[in-house]
ROVO-586676 format. One record per atom (N, C-alpha, C): x, y, z; residue in one letter. Coordinates in steps of 0.1 Angstrom, whole numbers, plus 5000, padded with zeros to 4 digits. Layout:
N
XYZa
...
***
This chain:
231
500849885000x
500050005000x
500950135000x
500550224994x
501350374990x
500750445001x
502250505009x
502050575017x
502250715019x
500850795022x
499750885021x
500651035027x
501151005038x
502051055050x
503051075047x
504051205050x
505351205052x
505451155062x
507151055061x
507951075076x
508051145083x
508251195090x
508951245104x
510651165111x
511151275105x
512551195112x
513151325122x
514351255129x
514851335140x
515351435138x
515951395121x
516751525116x
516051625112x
514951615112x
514551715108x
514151865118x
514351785131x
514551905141x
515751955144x
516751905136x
517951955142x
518252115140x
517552195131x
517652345132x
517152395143x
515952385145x
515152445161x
515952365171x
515952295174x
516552175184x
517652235191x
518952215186x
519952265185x
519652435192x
519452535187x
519052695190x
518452665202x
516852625204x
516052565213x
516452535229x
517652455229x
518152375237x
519352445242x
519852505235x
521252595238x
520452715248x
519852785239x
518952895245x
518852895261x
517552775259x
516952695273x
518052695282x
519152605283x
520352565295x
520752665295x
521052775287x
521852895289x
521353025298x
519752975295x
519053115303x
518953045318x
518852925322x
518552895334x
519752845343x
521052785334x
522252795341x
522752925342x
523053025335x
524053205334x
522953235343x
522153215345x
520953325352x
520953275369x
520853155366x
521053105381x
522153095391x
523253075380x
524453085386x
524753255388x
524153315384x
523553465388x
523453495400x
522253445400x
521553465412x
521953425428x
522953295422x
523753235431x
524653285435x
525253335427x
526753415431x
526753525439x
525053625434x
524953775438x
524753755451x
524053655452x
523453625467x
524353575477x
525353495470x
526153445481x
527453545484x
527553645478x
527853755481x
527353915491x
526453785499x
525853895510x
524853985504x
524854005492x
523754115488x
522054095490x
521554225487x
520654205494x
519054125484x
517754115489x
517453995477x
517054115467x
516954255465x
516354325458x
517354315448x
518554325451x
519654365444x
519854215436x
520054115443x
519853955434x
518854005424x
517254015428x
517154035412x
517154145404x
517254245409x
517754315396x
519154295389x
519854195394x
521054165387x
520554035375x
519153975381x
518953855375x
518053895359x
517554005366x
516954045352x
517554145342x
518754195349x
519754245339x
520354125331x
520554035338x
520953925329x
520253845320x
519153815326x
518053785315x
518253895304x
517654015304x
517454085292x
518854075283x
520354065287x
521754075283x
521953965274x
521253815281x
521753725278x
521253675268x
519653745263x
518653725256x
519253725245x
519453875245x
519853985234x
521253925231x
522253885232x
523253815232x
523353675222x
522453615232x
521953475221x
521653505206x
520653625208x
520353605196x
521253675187x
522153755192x
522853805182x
524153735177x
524553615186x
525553515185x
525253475173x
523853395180x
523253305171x
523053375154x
522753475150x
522353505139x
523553545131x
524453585138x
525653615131x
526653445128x
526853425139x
526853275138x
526253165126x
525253195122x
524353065113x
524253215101x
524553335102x
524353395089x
525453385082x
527253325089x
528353305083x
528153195077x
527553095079x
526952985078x
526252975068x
525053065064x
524453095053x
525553165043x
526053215043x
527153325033x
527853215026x
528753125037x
529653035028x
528452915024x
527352885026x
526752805017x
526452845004x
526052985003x
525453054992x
527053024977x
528153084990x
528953114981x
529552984972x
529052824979x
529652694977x
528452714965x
527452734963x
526252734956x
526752764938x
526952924943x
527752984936x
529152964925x
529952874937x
530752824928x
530452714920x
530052654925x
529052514916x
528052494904x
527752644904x
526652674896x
527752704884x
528952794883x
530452844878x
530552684867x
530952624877x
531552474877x
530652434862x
528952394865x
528052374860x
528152454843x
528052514843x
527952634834x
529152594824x
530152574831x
531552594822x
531752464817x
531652354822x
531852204822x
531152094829x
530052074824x
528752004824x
529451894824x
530151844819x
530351674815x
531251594829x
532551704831x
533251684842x
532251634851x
531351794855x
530451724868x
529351644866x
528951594858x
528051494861x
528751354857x
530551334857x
531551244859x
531651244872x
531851364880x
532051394893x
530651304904x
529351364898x
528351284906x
527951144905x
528851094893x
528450954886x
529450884899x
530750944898x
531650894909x
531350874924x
530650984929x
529950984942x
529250894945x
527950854931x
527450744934x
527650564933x
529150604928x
529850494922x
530150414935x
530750514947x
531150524955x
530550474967x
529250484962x
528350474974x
527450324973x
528050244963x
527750104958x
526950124946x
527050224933x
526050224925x
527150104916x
526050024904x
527049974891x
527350134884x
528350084879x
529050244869x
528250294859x
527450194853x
526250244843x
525150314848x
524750214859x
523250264868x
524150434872x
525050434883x
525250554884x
525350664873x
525950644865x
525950714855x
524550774853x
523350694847x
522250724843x
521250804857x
521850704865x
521150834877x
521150984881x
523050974874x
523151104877x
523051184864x
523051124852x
522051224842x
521051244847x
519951124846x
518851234856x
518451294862x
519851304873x
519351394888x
519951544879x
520751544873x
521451644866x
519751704854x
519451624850x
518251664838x
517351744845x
517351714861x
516151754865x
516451854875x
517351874880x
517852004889x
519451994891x
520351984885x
521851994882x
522552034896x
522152144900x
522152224912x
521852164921x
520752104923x
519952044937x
520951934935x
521351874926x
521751734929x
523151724932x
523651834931x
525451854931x
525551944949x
524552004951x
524452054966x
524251964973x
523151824968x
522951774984x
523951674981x
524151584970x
525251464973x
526751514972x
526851644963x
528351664969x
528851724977x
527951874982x
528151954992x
527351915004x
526951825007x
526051775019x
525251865025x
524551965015x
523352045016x
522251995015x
521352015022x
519751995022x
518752095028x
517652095025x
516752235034x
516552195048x
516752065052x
516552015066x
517452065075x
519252095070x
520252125080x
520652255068x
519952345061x
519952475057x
520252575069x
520752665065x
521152805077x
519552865075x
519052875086x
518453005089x
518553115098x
519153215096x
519553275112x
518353315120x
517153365112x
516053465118x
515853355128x
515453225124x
514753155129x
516053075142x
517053085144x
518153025151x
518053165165x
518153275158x
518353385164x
517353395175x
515853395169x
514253385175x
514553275186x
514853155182x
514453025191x
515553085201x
517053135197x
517353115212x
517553245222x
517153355219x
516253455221x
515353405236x
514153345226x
512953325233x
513053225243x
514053105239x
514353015250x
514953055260x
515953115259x
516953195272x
515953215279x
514953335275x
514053425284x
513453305294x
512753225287x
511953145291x
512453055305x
513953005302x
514952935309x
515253045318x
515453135319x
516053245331x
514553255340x
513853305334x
512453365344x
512453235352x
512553125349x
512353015360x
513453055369x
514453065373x
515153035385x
514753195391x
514353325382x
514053395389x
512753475396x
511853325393x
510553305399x
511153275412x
512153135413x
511953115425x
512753225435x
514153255426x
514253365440x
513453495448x
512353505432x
511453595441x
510353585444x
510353485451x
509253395467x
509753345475x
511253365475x
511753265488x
512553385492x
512853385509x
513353445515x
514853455510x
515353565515x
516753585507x
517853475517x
517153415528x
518153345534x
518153215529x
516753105525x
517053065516x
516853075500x
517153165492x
517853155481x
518553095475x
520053055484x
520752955472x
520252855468x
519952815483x
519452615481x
518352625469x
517052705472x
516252695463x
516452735450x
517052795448x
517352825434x
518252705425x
519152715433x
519852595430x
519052415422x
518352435435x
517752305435x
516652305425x
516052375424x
514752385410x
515452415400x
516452495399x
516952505385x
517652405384x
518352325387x
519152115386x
517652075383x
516452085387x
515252025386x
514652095370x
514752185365x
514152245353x
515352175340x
516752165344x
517752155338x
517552025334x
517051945348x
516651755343x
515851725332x
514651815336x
514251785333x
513851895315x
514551945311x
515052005299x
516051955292x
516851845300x
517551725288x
517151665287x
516251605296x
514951435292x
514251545279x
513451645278x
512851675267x
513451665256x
514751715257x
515451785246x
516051595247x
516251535247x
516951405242x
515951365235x
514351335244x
513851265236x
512751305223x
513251445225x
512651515207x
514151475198x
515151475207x
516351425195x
516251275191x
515551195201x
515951025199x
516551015207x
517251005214x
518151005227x
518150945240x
519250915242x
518050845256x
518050965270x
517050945276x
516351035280x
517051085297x
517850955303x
518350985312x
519851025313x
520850995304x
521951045296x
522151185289x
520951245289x
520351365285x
520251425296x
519451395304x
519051465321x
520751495330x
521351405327x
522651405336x
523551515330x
523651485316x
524651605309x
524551715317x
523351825308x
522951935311x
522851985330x
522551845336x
522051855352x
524151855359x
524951835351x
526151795361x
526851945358x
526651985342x
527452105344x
526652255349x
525152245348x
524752365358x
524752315369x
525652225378x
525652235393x
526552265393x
527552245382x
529352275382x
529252385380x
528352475373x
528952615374x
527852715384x
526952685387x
526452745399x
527152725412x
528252605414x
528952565425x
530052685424x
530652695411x
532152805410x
531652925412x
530252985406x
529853125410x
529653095423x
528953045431x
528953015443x
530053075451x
530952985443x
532053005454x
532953135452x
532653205439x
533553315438x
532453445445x
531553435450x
530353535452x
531053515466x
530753405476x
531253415489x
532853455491x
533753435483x
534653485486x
534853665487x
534053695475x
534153835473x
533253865486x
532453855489x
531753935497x
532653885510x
533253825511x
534253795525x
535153885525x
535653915514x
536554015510x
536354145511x
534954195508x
534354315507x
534254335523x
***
């Protein structure tokens, strides 16, 4: 029976995913280890969060401008491989579709079958067929920055406001513990999600992201208490 449905594969989240997930761990580990540091620094809890929401807004704005400059260099040199291929195409047709017949020679085709396959992928988009089997382009792992920029943007925010919900309902004396401890609790459970939208296993995921925001809310920790020992 012919099937009616696309797939759905894993890769095909790997644009959002990727931005998504970075964003997320970055707004609720940098923010919390924030929160952790200012506070263990004797300061007072008003001053914790306006340091936390300086950081949120900083870190937002940050991401996204990594990120878009990041995946727009990304887009530049794909355009420009495009470009040169299309050069290639133009001047010496026969070379490259010798070139794609090889590829798929390569990849277990017979030398004839390849050949005629890659006439026809050549007959029917020359371009499309020299980007994705020679340059390992496709629209699935294509650069978008808007949309890289947006997701990790909006995830930071989203990952920050959680740890600084909790510092602002709990007493400034307990602060660390609690912050600490719900954000390792949001972090868990933000690599079980993010593994198992990748395929992943789900508790190998939870531990990653969960070992190094304790490792680095533990060093802000400790550099906040020394300063304010110092101060």
């Amino acid at each position: 029976m012919q099937k009616t449905n696309e797939e759905s594969h894993y890769s095909q989240r790997i644009g959002w995913l990727r931005a998504a997930v970075l964003g997320a761990n970055d707004g609720i580990v940098s923010t919390a280890s924030l929160l952790v540091g200012v506070a263990a620094a004797q300061a007072a809890q008003s001053d914790v969060l306006i340091a936390g929401v300086a950081g949120l807004v900083a870190g937002a704005m940050s991401m996204a401008a990594g990120e878009f400059v990041s995946v727009s260099s990304q887009s530049d040199t794909e355009k420009a491989d495009l470009k040169r291929e299309q050069i290639e195409l133009d001047n010496d047709v026969e070379s490259e579709h010798l070139e794609l017949a090889n590829i798929y020679i390569q990849r277990g085709l017979e030398p004839s079958l390849a050949r005629q396959v890659a006439q026809q992928l050549m007959e029917h988009d020359a371009l499309g067929a020299h980007a994705r089997d020679e340059l390992g382009m496709s629209e699935i792992h294509g650069a978008r920055p808007l949309q890289a920029a947006f997701a990790s943007a909006a995830t930071f925010a989203i990952g920050a406001i959680m740890p600084l919900i909790a510092a602002a309902i709990v007493p400034v004396s307990n602060l660390i513990v609690v912050v600490s401890v719900s954000s390792l609790f949001f972090l868990a459970i933000l690599g079980g999600l993010a593994a198992k939208a990748g395929g992943a296993g789900i508790a190998k995921g939870s531990f990653r992201v969960t070992f190094w925001g304790a490792l680095a809310m533990g060093l802000t920790a400790l550099v906040g208490s020394l300063f304010g020992t110092l101060v």
